[in-house]
PDBQT receptor file of N, H, CA, C and O in Angstrom, charges set to zero:
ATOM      1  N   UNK A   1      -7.132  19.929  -4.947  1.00  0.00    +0.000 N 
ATOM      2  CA  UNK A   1      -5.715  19.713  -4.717  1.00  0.00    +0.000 C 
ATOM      3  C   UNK A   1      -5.542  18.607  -3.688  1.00  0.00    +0.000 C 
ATOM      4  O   UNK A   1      -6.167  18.643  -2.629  1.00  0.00    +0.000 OA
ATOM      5  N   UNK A   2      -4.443  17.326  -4.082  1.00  0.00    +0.000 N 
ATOM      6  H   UNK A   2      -3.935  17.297  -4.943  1.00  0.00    +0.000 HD
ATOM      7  CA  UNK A   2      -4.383  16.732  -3.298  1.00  0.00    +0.000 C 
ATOM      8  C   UNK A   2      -2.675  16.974  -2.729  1.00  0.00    +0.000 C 
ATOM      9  O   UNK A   2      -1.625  17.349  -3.251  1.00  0.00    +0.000 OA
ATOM     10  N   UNK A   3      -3.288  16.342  -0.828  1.00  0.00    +0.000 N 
ATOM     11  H   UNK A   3      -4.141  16.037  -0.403  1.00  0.00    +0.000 HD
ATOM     12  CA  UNK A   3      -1.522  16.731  -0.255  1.00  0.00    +0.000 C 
ATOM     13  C   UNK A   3      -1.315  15.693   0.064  1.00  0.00    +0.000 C 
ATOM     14  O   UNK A   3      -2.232  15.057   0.583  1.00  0.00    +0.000 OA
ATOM     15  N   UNK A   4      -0.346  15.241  -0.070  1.00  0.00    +0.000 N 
ATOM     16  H   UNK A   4       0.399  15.758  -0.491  1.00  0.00    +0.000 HD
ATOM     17  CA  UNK A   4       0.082  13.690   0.720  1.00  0.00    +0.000 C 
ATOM     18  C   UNK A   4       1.170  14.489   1.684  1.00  0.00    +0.000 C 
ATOM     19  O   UNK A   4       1.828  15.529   1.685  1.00  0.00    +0.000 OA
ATOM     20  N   UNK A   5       0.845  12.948   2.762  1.00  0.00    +0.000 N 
ATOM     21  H   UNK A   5       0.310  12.104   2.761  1.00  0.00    +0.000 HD
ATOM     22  CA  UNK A   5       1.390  13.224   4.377  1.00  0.00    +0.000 C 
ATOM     23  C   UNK A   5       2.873  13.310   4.265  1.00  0.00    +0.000 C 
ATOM     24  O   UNK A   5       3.212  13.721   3.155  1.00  0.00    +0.000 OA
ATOM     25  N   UNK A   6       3.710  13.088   4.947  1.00  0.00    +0.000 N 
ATOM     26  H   UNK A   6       3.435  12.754   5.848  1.00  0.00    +0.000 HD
ATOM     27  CA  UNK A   6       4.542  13.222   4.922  1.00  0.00    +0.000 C 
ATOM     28  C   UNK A   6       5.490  11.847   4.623  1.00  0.00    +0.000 C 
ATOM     29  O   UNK A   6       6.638  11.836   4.180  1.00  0.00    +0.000 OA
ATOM     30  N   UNK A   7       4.921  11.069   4.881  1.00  0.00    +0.000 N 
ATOM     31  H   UNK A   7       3.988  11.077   5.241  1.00  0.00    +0.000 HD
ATOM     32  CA  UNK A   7       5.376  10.090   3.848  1.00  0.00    +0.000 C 
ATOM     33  C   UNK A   7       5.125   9.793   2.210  1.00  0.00    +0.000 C 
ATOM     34  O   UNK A   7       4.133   9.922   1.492  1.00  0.00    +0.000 OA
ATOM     35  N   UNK A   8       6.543   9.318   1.957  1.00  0.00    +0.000 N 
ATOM     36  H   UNK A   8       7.349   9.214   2.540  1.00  0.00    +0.000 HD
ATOM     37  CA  UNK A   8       6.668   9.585   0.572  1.00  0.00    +0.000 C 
ATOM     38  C   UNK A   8       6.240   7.626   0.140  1.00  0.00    +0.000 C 
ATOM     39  O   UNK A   8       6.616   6.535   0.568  1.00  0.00    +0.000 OA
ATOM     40  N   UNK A   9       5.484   8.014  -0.690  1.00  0.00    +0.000 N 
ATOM     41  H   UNK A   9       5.179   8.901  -1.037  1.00  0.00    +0.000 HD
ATOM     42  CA  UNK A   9       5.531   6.336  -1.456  1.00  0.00    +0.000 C 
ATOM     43  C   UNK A   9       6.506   5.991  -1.880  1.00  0.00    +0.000 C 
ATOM     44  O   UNK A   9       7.401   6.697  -2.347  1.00  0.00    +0.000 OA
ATOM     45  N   UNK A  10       6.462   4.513  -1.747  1.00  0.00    +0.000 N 
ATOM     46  H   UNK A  10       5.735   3.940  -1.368  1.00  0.00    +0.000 HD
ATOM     47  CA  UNK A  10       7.556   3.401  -2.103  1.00  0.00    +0.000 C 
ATOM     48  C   UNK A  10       8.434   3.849  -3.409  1.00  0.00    +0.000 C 
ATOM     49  O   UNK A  10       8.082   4.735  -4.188  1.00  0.00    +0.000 OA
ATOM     50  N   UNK A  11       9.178   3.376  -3.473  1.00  0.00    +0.000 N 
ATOM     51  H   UNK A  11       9.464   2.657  -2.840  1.00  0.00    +0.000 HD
ATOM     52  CA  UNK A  11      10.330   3.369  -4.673  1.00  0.00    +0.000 C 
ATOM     53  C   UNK A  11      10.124   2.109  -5.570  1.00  0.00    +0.000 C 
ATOM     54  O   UNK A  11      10.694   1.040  -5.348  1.00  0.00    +0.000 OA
ATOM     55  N   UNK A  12       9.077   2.373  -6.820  1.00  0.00    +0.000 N 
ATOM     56  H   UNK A  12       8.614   3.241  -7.000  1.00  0.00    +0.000 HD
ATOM     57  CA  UNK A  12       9.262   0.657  -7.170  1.00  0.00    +0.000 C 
ATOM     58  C   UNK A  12      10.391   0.205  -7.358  1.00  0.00    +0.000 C 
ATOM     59  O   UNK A  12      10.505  -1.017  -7.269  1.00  0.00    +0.000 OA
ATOM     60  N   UNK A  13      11.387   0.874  -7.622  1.00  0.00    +0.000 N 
ATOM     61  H   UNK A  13      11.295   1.867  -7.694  1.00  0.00    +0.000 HD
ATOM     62  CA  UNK A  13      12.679   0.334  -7.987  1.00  0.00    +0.000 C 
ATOM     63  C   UNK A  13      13.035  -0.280  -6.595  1.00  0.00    +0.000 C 
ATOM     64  O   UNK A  13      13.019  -1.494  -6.804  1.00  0.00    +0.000 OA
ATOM     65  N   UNK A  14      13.231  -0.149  -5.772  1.00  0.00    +0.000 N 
ATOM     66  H   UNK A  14      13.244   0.837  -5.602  1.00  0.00    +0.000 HD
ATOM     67  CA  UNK A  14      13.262  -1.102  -4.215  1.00  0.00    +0.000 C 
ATOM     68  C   UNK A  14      12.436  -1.898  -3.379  1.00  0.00    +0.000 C 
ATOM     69  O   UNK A  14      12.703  -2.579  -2.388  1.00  0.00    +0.000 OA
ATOM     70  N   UNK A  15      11.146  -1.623  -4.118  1.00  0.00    +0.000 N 
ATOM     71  H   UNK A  15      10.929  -1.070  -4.923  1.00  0.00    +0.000 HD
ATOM     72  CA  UNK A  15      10.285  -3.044  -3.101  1.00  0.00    +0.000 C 
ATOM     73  C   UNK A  15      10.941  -4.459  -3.778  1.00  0.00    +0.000 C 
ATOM     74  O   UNK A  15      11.672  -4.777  -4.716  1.00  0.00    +0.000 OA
ATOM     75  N   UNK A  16      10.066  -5.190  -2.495  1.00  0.00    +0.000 N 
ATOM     76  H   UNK A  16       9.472  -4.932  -1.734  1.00  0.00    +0.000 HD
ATOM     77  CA  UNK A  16      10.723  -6.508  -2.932  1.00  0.00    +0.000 C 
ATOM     78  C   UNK A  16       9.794  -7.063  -3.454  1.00  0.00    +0.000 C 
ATOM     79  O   UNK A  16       8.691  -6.645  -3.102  1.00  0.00    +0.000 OA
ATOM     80  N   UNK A  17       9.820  -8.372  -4.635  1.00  0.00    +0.000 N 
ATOM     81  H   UNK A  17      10.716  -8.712  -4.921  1.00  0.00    +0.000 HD
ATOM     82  CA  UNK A  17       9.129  -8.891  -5.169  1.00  0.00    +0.000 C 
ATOM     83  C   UNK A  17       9.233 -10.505  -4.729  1.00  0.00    +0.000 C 
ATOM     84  O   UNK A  17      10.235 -11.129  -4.379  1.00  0.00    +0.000 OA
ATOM     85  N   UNK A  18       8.313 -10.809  -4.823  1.00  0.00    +0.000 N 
ATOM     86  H   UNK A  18       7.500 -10.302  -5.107  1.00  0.00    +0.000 HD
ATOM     87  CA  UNK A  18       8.568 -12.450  -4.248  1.00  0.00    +0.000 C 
ATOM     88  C   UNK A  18       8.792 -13.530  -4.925  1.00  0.00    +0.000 C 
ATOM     89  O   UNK A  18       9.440 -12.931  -5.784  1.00  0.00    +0.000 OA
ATOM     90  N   UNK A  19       8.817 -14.507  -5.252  1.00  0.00    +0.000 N 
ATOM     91  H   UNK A  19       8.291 -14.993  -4.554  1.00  0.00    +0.000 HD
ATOM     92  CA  UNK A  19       9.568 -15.229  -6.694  1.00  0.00    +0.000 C 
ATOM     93  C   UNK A  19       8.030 -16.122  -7.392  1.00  0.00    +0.000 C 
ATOM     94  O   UNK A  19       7.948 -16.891  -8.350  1.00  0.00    +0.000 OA
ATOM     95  N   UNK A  20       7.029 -15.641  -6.493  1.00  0.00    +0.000 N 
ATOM     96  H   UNK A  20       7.096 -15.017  -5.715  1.00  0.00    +0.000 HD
ATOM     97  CA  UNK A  20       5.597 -15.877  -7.208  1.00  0.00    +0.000 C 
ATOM     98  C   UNK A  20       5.302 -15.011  -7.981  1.00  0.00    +0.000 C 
ATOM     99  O   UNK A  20       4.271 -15.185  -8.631  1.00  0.00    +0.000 OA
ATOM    100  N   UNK A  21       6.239 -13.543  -8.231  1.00  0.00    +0.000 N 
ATOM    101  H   UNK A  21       7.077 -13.402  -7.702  1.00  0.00    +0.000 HD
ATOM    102  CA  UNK A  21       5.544 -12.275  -8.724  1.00  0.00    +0.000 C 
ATOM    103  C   UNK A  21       4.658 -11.672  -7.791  1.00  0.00    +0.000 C 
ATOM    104  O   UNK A  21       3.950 -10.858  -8.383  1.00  0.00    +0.000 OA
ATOM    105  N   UNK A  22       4.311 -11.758  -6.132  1.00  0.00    +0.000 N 
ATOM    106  H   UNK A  22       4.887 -12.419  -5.651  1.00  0.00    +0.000 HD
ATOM    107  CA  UNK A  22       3.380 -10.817  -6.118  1.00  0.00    +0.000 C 
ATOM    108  C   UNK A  22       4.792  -9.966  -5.164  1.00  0.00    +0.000 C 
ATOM    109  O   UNK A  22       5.983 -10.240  -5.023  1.00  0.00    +0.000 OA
ATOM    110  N   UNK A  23       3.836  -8.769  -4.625  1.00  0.00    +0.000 N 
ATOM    111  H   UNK A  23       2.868  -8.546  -4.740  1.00  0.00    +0.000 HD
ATOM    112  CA  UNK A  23       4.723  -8.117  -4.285  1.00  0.00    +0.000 C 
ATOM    113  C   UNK A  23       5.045  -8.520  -2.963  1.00  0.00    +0.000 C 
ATOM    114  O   UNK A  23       4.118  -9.150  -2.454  1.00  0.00    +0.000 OA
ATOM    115  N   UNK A  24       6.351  -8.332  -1.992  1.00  0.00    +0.000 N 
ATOM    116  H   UNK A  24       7.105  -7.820  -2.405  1.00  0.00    +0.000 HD
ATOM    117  CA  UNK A  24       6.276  -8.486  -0.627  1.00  0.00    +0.000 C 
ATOM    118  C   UNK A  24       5.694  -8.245   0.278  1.00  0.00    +0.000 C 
ATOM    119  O   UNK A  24       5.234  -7.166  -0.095  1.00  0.00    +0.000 OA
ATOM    120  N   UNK A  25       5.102  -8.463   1.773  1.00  0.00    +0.000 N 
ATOM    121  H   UNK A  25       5.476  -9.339   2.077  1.00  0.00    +0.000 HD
ATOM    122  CA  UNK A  25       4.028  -7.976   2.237  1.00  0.00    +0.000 C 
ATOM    123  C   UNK A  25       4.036  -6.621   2.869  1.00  0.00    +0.000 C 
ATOM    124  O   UNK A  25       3.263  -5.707   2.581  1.00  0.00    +0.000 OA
ATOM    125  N   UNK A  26       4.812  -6.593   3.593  1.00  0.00    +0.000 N 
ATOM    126  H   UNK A  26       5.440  -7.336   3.827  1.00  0.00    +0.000 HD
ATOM    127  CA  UNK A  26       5.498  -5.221   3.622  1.00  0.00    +0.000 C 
ATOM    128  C   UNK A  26       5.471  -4.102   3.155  1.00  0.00    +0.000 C 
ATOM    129  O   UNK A  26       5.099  -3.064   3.703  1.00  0.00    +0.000 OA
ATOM    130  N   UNK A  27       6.130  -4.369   1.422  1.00  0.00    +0.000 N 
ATOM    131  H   UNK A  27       6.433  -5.212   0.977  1.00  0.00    +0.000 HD
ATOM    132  CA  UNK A  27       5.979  -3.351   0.455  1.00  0.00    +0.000 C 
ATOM    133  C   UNK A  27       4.209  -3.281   0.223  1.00  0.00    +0.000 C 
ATOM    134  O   UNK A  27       3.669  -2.175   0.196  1.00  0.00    +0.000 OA
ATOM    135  N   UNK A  28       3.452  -4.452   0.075  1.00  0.00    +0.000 N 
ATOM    136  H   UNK A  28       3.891  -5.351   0.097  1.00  0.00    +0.000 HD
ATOM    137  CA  UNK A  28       2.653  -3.954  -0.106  1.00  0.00    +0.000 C 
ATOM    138  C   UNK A  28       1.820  -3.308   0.412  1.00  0.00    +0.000 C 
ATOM    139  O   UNK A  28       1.073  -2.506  -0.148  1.00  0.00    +0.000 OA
ATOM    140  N   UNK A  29       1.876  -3.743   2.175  1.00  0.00    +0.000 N 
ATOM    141  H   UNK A  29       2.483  -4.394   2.629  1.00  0.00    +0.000 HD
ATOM    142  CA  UNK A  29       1.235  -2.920   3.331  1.00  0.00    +0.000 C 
ATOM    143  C   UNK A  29       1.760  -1.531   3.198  1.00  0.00    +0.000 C 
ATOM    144  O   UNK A  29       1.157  -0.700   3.877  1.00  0.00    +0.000 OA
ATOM    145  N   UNK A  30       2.201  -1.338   2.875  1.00  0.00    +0.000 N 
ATOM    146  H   UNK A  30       2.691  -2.013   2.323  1.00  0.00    +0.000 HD
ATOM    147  CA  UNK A  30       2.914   0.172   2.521  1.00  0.00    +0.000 C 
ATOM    148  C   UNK A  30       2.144   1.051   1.674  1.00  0.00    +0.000 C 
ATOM    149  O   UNK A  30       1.715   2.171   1.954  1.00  0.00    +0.000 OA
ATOM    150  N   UNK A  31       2.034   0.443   0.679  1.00  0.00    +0.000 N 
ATOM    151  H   UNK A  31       2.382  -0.466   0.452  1.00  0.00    +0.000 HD
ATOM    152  CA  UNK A  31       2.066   0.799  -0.793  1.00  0.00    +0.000 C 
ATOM    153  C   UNK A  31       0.224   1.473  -0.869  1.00  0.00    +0.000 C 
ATOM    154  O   UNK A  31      -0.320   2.463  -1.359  1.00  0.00    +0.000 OA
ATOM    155  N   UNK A  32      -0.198   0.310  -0.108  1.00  0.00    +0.000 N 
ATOM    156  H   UNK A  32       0.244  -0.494   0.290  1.00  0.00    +0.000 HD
ATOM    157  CA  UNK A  32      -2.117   0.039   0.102  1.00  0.00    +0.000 C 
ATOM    158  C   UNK A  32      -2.476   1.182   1.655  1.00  0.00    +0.000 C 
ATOM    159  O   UNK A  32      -3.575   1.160   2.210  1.00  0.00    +0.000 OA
ATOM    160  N   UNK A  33      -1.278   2.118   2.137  1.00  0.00    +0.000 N 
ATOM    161  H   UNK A  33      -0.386   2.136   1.686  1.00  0.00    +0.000 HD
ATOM    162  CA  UNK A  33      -1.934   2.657   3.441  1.00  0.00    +0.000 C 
ATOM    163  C   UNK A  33      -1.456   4.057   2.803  1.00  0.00    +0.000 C 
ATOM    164  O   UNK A  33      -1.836   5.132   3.267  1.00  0.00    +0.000 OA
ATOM    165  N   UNK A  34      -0.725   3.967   1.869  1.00  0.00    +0.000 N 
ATOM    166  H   UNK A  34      -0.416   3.094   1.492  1.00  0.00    +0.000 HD
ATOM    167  CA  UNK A  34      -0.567   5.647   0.998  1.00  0.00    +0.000 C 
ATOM    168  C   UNK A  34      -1.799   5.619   0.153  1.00  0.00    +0.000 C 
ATOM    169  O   UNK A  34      -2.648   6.405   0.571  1.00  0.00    +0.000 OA
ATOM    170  N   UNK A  35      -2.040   5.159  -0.577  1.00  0.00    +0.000 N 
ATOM    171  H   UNK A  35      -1.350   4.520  -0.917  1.00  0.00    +0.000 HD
ATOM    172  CA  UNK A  35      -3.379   4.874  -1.173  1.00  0.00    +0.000 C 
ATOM    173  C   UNK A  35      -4.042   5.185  -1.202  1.00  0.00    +0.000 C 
ATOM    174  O   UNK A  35      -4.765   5.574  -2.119  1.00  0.00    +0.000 OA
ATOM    175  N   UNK A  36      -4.170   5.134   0.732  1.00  0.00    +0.000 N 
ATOM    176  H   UNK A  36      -3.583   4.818   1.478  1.00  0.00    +0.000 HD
ATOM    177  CA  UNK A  36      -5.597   5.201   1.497  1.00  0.00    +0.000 C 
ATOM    178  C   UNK A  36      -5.857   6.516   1.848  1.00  0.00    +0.000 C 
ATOM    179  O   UNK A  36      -6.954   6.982   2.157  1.00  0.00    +0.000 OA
ATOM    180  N   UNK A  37      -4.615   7.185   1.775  1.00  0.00    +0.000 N 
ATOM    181  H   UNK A  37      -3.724   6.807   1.525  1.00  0.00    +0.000 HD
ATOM    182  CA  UNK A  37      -4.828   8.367   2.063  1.00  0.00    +0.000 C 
ATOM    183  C   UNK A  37      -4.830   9.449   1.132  1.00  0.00    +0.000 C 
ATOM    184  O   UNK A  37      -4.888  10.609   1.539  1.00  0.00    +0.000 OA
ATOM    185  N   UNK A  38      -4.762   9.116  -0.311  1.00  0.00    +0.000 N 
ATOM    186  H   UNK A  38      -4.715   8.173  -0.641  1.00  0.00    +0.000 HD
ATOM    187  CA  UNK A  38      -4.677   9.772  -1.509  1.00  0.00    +0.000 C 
ATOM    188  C   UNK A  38      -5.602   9.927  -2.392  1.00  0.00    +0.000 C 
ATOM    189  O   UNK A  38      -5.817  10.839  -3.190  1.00  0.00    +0.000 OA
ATOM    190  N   UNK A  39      -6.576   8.139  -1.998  1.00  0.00    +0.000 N 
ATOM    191  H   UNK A  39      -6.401   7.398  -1.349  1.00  0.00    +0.000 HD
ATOM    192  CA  UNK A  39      -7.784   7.658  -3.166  1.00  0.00    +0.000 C 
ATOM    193  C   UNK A  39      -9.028   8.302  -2.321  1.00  0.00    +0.000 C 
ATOM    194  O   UNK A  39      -9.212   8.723  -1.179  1.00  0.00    +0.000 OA
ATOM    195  N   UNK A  40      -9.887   8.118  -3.708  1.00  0.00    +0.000 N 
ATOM    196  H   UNK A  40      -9.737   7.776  -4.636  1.00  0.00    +0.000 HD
ATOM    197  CA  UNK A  40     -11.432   8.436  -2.891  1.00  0.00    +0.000 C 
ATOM    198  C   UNK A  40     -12.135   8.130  -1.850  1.00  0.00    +0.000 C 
ATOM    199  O   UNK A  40     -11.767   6.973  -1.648  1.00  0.00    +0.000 OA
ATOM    200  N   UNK A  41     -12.946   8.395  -0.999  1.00  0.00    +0.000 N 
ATOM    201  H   UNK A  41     -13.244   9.335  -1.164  1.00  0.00    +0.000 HD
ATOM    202  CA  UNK A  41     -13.103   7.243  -0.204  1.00  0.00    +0.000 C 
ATOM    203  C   UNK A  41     -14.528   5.724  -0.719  1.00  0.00    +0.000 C 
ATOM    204  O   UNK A  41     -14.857   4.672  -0.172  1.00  0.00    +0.000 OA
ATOM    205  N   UNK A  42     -14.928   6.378  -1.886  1.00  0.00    +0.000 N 
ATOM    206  H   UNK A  42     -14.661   7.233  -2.331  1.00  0.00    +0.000 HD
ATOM    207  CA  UNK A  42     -15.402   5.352  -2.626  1.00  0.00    +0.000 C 
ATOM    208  C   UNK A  42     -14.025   4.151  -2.920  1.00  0.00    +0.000 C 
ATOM    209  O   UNK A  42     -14.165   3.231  -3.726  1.00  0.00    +0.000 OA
ATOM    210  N   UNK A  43     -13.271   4.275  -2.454  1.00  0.00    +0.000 N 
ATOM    211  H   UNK A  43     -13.157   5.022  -1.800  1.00  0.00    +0.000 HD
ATOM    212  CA  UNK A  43     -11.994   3.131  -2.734  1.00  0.00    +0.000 C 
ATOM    213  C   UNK A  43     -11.359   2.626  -1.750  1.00  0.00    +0.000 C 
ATOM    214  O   UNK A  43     -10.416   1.859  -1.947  1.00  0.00    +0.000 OA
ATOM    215  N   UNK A  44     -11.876   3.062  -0.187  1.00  0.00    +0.000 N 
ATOM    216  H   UNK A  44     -12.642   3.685  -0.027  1.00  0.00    +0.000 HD
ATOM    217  CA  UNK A  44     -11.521   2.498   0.817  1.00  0.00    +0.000 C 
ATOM    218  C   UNK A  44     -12.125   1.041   1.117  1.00  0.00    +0.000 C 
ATOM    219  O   UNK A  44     -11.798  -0.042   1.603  1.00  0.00    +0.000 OA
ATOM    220  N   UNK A  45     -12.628   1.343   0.841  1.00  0.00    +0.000 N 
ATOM    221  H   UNK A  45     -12.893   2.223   0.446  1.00  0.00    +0.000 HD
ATOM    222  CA  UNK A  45     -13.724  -0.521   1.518  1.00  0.00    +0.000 C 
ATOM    223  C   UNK A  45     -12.767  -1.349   0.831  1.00  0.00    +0.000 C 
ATOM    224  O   UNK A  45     -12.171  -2.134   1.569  1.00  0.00    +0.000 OA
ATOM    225  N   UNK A  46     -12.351  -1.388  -0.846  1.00  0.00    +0.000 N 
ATOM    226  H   UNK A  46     -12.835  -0.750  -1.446  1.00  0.00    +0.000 HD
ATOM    227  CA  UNK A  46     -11.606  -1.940  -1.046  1.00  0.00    +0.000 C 
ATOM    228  C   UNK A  46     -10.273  -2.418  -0.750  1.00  0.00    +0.000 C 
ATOM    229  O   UNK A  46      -9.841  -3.571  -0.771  1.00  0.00    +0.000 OA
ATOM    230  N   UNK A  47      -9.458  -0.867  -0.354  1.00  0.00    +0.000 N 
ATOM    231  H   UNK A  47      -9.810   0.069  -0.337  1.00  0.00    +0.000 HD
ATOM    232  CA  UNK A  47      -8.373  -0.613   0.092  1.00  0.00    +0.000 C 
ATOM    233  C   UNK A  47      -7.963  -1.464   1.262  1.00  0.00    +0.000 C 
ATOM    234  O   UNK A  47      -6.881  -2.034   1.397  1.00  0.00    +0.000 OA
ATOM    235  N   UNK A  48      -9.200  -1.467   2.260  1.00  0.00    +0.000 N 
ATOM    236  H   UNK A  48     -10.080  -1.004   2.150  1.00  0.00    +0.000 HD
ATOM    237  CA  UNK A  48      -9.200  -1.699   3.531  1.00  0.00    +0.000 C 
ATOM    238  C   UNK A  48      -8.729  -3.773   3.478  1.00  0.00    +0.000 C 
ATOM    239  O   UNK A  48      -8.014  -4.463   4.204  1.00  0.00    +0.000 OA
ATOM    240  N   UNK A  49      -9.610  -4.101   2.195  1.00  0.00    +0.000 N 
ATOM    241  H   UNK A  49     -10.191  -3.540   1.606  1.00  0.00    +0.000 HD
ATOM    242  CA  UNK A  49     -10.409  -5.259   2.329  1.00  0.00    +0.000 C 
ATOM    243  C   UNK A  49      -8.486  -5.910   1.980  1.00  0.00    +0.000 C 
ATOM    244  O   UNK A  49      -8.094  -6.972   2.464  1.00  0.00    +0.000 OA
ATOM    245  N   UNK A  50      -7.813  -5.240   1.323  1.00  0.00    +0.000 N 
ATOM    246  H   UNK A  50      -8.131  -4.377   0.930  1.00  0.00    +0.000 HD
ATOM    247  CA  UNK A  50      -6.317  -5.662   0.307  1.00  0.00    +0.000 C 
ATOM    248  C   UNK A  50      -5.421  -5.791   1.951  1.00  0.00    +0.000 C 
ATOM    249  O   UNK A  50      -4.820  -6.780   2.372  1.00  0.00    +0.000 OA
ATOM    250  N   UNK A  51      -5.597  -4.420   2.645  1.00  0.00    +0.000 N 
ATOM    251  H   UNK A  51      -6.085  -3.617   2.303  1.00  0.00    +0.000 HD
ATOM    252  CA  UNK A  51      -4.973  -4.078   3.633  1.00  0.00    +0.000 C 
ATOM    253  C   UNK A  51      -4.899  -5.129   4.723  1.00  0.00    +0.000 C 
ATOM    254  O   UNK A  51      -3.810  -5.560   5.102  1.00  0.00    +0.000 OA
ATOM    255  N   UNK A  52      -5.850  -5.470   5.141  1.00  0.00    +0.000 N 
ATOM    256  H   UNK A  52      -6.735  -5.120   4.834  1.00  0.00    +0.000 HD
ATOM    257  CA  UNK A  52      -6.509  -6.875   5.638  1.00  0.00    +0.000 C 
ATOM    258  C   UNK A  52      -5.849  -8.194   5.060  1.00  0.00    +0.000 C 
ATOM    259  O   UNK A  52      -5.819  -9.282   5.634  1.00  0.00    +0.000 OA
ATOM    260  N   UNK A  53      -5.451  -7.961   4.112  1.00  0.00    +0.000 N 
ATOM    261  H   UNK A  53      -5.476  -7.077   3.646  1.00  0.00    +0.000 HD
ATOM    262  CA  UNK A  53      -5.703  -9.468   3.682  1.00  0.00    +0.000 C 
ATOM    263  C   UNK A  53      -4.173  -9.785   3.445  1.00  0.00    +0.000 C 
ATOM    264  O   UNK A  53      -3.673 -10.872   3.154  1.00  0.00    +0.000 OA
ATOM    265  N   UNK A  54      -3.408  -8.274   3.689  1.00  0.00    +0.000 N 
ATOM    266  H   UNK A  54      -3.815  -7.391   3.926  1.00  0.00    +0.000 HD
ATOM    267  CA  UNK A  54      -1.532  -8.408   3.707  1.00  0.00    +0.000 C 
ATOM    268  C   UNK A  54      -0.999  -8.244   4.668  1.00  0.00    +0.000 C 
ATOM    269  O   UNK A  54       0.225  -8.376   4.702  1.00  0.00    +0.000 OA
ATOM    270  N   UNK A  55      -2.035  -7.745   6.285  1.00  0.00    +0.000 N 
ATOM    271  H   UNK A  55      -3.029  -7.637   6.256  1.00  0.00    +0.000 HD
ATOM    272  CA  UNK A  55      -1.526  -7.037   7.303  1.00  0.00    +0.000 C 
ATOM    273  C   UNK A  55      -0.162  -7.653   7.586  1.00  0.00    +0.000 C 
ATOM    274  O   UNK A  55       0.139  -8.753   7.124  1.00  0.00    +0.000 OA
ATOM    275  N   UNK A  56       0.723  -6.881   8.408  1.00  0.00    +0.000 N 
ATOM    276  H   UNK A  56       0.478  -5.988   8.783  1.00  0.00    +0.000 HD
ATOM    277  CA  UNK A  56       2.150  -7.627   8.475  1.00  0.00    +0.000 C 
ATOM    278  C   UNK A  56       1.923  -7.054  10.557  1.00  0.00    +0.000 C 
ATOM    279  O   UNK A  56       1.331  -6.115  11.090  1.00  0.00    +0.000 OA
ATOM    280  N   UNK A  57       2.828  -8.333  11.155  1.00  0.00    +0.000 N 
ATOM    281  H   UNK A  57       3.309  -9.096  10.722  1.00  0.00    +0.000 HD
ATOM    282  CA  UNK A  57       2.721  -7.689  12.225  1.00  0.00    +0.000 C 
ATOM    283  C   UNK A  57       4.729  -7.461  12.537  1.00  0.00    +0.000 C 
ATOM    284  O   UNK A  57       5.630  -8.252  12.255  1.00  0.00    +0.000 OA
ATOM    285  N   UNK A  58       4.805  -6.236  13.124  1.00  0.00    +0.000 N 
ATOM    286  H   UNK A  58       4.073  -5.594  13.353  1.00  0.00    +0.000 HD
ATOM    287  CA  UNK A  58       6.112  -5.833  13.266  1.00  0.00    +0.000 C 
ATOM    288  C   UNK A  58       6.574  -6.236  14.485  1.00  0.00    +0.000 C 
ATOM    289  O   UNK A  58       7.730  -5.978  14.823  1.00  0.00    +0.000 OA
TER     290      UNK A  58
């Protein structure tokens, strides 16, 4: 059984998309830290590597 935290994942219907098609960074820093806490951890290195490579600073 899996539990997710108490945050709820994104709404695709409300992230933003960027006019290249990828997604916003934001949404996607979002999107890649629920993920992280849902996927295997055979899928973190990857996770990590996406996470990295969109970090947003607030």
């Amino acid at each position: 059984m899996i539990v997710i935290a108490a945050a709820s994942p994104p709404d695709p219907r409300v992230m933003q998309w960027q006019s290249n098609g990828e997604l916003d960074r934001r949404d996607l820093f979002d999107l890649l830290r629920i993920l992280q806490t849902v996927e295997p951890p055979i899928h973190s290195d990857e996770l990590s590597r996406l996470g990295a490579k969109c970090s947003v600073s607030s």
